[in-house]
C-alpha positions in Angstrom: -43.9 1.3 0.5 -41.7 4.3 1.6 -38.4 4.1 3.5 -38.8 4.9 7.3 -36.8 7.7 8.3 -34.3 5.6 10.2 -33.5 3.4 6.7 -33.3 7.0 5.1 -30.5 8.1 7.6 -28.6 5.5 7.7 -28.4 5.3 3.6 -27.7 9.1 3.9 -24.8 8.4 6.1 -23.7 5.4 3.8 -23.3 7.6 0.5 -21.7 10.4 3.1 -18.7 8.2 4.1 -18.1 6.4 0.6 -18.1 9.7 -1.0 -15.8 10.7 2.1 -13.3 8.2 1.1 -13.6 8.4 -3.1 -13.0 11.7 -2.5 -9.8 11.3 -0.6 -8.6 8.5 -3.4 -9.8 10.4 -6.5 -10.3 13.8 -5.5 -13.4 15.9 -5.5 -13.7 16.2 -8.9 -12.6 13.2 -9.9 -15.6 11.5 -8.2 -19.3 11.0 -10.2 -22.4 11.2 -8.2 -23.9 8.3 -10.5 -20.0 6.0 -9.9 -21.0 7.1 -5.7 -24.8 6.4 -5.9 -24.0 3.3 -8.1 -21.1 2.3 -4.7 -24.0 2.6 -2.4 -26.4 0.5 -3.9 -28.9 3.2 -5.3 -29.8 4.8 -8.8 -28.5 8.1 -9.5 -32.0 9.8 -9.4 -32.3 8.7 -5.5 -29.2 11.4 -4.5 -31.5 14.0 -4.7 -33.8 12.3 -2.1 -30.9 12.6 0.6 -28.9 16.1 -1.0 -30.0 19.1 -3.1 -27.1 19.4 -4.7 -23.4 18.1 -5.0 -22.2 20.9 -2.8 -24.4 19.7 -0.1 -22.9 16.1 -0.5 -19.2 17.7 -0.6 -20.0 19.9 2.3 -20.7 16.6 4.5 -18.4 14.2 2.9 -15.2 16.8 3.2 -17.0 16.7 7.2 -17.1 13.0 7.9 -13.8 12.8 6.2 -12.2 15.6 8.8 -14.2 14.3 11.7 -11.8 11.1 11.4 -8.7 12.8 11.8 -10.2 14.7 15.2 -9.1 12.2 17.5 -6.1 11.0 16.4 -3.7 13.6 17.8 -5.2 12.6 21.6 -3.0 10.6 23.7 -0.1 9.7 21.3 3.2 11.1 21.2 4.7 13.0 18.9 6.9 10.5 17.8 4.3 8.3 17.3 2.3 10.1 15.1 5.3 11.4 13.0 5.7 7.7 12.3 2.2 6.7 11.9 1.9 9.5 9.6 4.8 8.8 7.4 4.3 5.4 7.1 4.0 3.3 3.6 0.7 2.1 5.4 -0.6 5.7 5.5 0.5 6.5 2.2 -1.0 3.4 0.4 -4.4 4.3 2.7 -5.5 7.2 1.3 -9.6 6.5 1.3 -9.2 5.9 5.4 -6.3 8.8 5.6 -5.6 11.9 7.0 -8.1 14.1 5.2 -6.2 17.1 5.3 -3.5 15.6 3.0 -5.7 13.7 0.7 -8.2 17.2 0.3 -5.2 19.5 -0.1 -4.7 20.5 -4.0 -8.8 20.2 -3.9 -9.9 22.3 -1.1 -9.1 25.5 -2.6 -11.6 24.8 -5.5 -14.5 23.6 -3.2 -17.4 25.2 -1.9 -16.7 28.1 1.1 -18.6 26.0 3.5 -15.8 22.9 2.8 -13.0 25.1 3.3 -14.1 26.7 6.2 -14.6 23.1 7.7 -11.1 22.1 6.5 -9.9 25.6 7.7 -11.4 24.7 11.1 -9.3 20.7 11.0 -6.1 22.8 9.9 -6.6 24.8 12.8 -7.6 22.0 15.7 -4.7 19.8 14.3 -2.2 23.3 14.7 -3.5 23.1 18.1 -2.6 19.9 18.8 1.1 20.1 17.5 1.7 23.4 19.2 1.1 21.1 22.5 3.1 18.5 21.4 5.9 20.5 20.0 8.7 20.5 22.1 9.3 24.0 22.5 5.4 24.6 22.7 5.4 27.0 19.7 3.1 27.3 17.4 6.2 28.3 14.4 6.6 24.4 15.3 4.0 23.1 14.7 3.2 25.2 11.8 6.6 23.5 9.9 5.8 20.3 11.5 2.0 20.0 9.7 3.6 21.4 6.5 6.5 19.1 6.6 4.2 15.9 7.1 1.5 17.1 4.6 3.9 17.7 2.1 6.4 14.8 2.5 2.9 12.5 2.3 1.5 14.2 -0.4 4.8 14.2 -2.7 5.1 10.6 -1.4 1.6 9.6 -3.0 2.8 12.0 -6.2 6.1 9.8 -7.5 5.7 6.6 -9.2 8.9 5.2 -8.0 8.7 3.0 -4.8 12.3 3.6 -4.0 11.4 7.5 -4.0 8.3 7.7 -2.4 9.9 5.5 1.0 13.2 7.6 0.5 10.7 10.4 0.8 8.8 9.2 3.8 11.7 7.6 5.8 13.9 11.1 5.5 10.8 13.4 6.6 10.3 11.2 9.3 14.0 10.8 11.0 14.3 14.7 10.2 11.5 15.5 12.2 12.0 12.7 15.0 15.3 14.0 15.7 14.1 17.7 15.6 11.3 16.7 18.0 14.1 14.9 20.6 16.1 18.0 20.8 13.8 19.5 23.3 15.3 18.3 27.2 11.2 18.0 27.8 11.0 15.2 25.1 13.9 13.2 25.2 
């Protein structure tokens, strides 16, 4: 008896967001389809029932993952997401993180379709700075993406606690206080 189409969605969706998340905690490459098919509950030979190839499954996985980060620039200040974002919590999350951090170093090798999508997240969450910035420039929120992705990223890097929160609590009051200096943000 065959799988309705409905069953075969939603296990299609199930392999897209663990694959989502192993790829934000291992990196692209460091992920096997038969360790993902094996996490959702299926034999290796039943991915290529839902993908025709690993590229496909990148394609929507580096999606889902960027999809995630969409909404959480809305409706929160920058102060608040400065500190949400370099937070021990966020570092230690990676598989639920901020995709654009986690899919950095492995973007670049991935398919064009993935970087174009993770070109496209870049882009929306430049937006969204360059609003928030307090001088409404888009130089702003250029260093202020750079400075978060990086200060995260090197956080996740060291393997000294002491370092990695040295790392993340000086990015963060750097920023904070260059983001009060604005009269409209004080």
């Amino acid at each position: 008896m065959g799988h309705s189409q409905a069953e075969k969605a939603q296990t299609h969706a199930r392999i897209v967001k663990i694959a989502s998340q192993r790829f934000r905690e291992s990196g692209i490459d460091g992920v096997s389809l038969a360790d993902l098919m094996k996490e959702a509950g299926l034999t290796h030979g039943g991915f290529y029932r839902h993908f025709d190839s690993r590229d496909e499954l990148v394609t929507e996985a580096v999606g889902h993952a960027l999809a995630q980060s969409n909404g959480r620039l809305g409706g929160v200040t920058l102060a608040a997401l400065i500190d949400y974002y370099l937070s021990p919590a966020h570092r230690d999350g990676v598989a639920d993180g901020c995709a654009v951090t986690a899919l950095v170093a492995d973007i670049a090798r991935s398919n064009e379709t993935a970087r174009t999508a993770y070109t496209g997240q870049v882009k929306r969450n430049l937006a969204g700075m360059t609003r928030m910035a307090p001088d409404g420039g888009r130089a702003q929120a250029i260093n202020l993406l750079v400075s978060l992705v990086g200060a995260l990223s090197l956080a996740r890097a060291v393997n000294d606690e002491a370092l990695s929160r040295e790392i993340l609590e000086t990015v963060r009051e750097t920023l904070k206080a260059s983001a009060t200096t604005s009269p409209s943000h004080r």
